[in-house]
C-alpha positions in Angstrom: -25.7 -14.3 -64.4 -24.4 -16.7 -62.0 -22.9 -15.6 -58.6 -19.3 -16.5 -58.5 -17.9 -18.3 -55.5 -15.3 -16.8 -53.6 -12.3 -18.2 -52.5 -12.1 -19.4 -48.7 -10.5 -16.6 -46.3 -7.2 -17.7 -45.7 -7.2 -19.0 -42.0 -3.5 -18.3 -40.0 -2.3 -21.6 -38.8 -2.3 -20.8 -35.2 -3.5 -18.0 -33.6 -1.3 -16.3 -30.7 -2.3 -17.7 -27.4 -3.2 -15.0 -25.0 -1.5 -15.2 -21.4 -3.2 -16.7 -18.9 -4.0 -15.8 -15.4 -6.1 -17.3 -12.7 -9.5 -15.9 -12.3 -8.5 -15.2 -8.7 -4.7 -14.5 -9.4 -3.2 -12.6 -6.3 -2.0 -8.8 -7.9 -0.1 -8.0 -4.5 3.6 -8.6 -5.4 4.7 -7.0 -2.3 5.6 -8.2 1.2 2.9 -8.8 3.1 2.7 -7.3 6.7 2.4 -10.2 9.6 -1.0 -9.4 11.8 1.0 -7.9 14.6 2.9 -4.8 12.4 -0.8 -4.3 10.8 -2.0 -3.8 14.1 0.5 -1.1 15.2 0.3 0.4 11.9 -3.2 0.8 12.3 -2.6 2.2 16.0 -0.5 4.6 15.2 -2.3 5.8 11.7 -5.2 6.0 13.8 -3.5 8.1 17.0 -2.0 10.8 14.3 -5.6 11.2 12.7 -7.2 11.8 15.7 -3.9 14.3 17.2 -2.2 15.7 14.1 -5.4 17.1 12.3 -7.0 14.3 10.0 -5.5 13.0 7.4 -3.1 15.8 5.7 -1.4 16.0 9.1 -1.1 12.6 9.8 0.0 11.5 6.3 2.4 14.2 6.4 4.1 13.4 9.9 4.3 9.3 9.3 5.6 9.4 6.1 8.2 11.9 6.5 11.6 10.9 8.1 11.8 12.0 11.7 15.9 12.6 13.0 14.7 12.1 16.6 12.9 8.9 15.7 15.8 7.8 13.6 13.8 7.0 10.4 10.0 7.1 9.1 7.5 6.6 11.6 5.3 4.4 9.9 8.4 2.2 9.1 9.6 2.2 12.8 5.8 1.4 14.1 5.6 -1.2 11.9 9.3 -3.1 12.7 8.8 -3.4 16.6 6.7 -2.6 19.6 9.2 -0.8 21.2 9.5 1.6 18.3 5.6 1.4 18.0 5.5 2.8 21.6 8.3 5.3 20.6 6.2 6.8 17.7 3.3 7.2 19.5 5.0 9.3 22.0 6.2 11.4 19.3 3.0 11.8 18.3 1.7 13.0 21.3 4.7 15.0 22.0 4.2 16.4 18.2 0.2 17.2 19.1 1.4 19.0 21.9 3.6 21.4 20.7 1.1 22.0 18.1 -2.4 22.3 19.4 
């Protein structure tokens, strides 16, 4: 008995083209921070780890909005020098109160 042949596979005429993206494509869509605000927000993420307790405390006290501040602290530290200096006063203020 002879083997029948089989009818080609139908082939699609053009196969979706899969999006593209640079081997190296940047994922950050975000503003970027100048060198200056990463420095202070370094500074002061690094003064309410070492005052407030570690992370949990300073987490807690940078990200939450502070009335005598006027705002976040993390935000504040990261807009000006002046405020910079003005949250890390709080924080040692904050430290003190709460050895």
């Amino acid at each position: 008995m002879a083997a029948r042949a089989q009818p080609p596979a139908e082939v699609p005429e053009a196969l979706p083209e899969k999006p593209t993206r640079s081997k190296f494509s940047n994922r950050f869509a975000g503003q970027r921070l100048t060198p200056e605000a990463a420095a202070r927000q370094g500074r002061v993420t690094q003064l309410a780890w070492r005052l407030l307790g570690g992370r949990d405390g300073a987490i807690a006290y940078l990200n939450a909005p502070d009335e005598t501040l006027g705002g976040r602290p993390l935000d504040l530290a990261v807009a000006s020098e002046e405020a910079c200096q003005a949250v890390e006063h709080a924080i040692e203020r904050q430290a003190a109160a709460h050895p």
